[in-house]
MARBA-706543 format. One record per residue (C-alpha): residue in three letters; x, y, z. Coordinates in steps of 0.02 Angstrom, whole numbers, plus 50000, padded with zeros to 5 digits. Example, Ala and Ser with C-alpha at 12.3 -4.5 7.8 and 13.67 -1.06 7.14 Angstrom:
<recs>
Ala506154977550390;Ser506844994750357;
</recs>
This chain:
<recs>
Unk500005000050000;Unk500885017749949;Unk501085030550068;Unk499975044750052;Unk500695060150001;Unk501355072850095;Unk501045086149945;Unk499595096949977;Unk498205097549823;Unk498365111449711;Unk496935124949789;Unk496095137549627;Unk496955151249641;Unk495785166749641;Unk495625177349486;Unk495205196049493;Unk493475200849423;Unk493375205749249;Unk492755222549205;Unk491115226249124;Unk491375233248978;Unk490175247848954;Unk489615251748794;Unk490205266848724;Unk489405281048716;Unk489125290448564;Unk489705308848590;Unk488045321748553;Unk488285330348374;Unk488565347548388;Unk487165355748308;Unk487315373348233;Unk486125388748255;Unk485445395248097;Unk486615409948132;Unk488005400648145;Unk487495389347969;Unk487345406247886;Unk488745412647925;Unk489845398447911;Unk488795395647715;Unk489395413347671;Unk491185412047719;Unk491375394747611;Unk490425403747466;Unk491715419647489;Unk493145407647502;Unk492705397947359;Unk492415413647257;Unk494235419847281;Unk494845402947269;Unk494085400147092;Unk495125411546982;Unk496885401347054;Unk495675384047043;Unk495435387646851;Unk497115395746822;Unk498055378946890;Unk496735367646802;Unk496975375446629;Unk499015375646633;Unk498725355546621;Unk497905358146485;Unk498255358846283;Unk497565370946177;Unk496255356046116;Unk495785352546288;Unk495425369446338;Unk494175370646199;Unk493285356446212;Unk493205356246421;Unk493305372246471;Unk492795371546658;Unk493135354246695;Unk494905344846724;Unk495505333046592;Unk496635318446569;Unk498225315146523;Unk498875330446629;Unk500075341946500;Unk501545346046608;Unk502395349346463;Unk501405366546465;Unk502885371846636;Unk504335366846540;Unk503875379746379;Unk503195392746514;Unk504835389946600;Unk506205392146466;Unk505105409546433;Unk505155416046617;Unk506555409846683;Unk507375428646658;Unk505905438446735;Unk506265426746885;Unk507845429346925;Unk507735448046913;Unk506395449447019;Unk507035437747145;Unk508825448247133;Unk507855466847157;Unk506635458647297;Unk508405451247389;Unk508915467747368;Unk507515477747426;Unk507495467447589;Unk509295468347633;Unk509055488147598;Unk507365489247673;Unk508025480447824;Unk509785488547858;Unk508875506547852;Unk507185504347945;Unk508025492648080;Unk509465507548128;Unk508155521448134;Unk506725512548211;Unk507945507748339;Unk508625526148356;Unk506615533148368;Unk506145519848493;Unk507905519548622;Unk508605535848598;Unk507965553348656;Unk508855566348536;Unk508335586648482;Unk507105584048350;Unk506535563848368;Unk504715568448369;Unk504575577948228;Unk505755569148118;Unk504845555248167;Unk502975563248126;Unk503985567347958;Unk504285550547906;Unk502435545347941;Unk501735560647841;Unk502635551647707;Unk501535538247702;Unk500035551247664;Unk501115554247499;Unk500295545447345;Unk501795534147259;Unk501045545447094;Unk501275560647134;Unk503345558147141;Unk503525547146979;Unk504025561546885;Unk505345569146997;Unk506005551447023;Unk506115548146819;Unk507125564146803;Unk508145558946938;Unk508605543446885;Unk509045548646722;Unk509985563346763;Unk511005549446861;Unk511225540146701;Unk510345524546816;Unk508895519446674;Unk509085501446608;Unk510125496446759;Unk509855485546913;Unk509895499447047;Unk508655510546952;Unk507445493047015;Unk508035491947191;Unk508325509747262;Unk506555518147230;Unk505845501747293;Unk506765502147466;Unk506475522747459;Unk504505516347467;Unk504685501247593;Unk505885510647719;Unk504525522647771;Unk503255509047833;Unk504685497647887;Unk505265512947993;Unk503475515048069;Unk503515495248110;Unk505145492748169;Unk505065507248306;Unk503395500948363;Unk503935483048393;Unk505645488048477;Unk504725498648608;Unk503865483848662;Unk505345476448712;Unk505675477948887;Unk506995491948945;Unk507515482349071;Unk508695469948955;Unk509425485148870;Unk509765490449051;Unk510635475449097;Unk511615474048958;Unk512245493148965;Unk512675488749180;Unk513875474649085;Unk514665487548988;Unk513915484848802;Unk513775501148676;Unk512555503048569;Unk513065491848439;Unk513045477248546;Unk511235480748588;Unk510775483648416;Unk511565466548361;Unk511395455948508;Unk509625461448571;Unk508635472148476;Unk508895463348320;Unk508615444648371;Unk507015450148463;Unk506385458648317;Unk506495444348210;Unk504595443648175;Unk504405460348126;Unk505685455847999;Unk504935444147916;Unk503355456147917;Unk504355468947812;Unk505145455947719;Unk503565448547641;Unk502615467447626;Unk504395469847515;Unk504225457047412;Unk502475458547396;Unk502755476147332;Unk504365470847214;Unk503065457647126;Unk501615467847109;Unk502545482447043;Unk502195484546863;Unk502125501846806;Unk503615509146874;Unk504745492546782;Unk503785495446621;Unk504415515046629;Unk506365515446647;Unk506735496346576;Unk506895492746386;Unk508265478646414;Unk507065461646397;Unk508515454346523;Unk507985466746652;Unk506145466146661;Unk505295456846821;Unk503975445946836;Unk502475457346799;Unk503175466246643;Unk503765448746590;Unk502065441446598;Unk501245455746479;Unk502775449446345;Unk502515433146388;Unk500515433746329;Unk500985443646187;Unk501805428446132;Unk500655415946193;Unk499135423946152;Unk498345409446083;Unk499365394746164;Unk498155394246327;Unk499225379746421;Unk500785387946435;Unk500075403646485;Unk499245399546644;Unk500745389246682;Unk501565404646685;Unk500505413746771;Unk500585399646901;Unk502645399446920;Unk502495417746936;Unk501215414347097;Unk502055401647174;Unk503485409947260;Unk502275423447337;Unk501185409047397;Unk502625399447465;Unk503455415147550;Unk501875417547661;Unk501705401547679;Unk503005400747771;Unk503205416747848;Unk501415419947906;Unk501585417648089;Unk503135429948087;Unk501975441147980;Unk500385438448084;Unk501825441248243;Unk502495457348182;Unk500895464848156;Unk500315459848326;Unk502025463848390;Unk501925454948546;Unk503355452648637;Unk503835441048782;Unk503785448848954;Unk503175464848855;Unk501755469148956;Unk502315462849135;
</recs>
């Protein structure tokens, strides 16, 4: 007879209640007033309106002249991308001339309204108010009314048909609002850092570089994309002192361009569309320094 184990049985080991599982519940739909549908209907309609014209433009640069007949407000198939590549070998001029003037204009534009809005907002001299209330009557100054002073002075300095006859009446017109920006957003900045930095022993250059300038980064970009907003749209002024077809920008390009595409419908929206691109990819990407420089809020400003 075997000897009975000593072992103990195996005793069910106890096992944690499962959960209930509720059922989800389906979050309420938010329901709109008819105020609130109205408004929201209008704003799509208004958006849609102003979107159209690029809609149509980008839809009919795919197209060939064939295909633009035949389906005029609907897209077609196979895309014609060849349409870019004859738009391009056309344009490619205007492009780099108006990129060159509008690098231009900034770096001028910049250099000029950065010192003297940083003067007007840090320093007290004899006569800052009222050279200051000078520069803003400027902007009360229609651009018209000083073409014809500016022609004759650019041709009495033998500048017409050159690059700087582009670049120095368009930074004379940015500076002023620049000016008025740039002084605005730097008195936001709290005294107290240009006081600490003048108890360590730095000048005024060393603020200038080393404080004002980094903090004032998003009204840069602000005057930045109003320059080359203005350098782009600028058409008359171009058209006036520039007869060399390597010299003409973007907008004066374009009126050649459909001269000689008047009835080859493909290739001129595509270049209407390269010549839109770069402003839409600018602000793009510099719309929160834009949207910051207008609002000019600054860090600690208001503490």
């Amino acid at each position: 007879m075997s000897a009975p184990s000593s072992l103990a049985p195996d005793r069910p080991v106890a096992r944690e209640p499962e959960p209930i599982m509720k059922p989800a519940t389906p979050r309420p739909r938010r329901r709109w007033s008819p105020a609130q549908a109205a408004v929201i209907t209008a704003l799509s309609v208004l958006v849609l309106i102003g979107l159209f014209p690029f809609l149509f433009m980008l839809m009919t640069s795919f197209k060939t002249d064939e295909q633009f007949t035949t389906s005029y407000w609907v897209p077609t198939w196979p895309l014609e991308l060849g349409n870019y590549a004859a738009a391009w070998e056309q344009i490619d001029g205007y492009f780099v001339t108006s990129l060159t003037v509008a690098g231009l204009s900034i770096v001028g534009t910049i250099a000029l309204a950065s010192v003297s809005g940083f003067l007007f907002a840090r320093y007290s001299f004899y006569g800052r108010k009222f050279l200051f209330g000078m520069v803003a009557a400027l902007m009360m100054v229609p651009s018209i009314s000083s073409l014809i002073p500016l022609f004759v002075l650019m041709r009495n300095l033998r500048l017409l048909d050159t690059l700087p006859v582009l670049v120095l009446p368009q930074i004379a017109g940015s500076v002023v609002l620049a000016t008025i920006l740039m002084k605005t957003f730097v008195e936001q900045i709290p005294q107290e850092l240009f006081d600490a930095a003048q108890v360590d022993g730095a000048g005024g250059v060393r603020l200038f570089f080393s404080i004002m300038l980094p903090l004032s980064l998003p009204v840069i970009g602000t005057v930045s994309l109003i320059t080359v907003i203005g350098v782009w749209g600028e058409f008359f002024w171009p058209l006036l002192v520039i007869t060399d077809d390597s010299l003409r920008t973007i907008p004066v390009g374009l009126s050649f361009f459909q001269g000689q595409n008047a009835t080859r419908w493909g290739p001129l929206f595509a270049g209407y569309t390269l010549a839109s691109l770069p402003l839409l990819l600018i602000f793009t990407f510099l719309s929160k320094w834009f949207l910051a420089g207008i609002q000019g809020g600054i860090p600690g400003a208001n503490k």
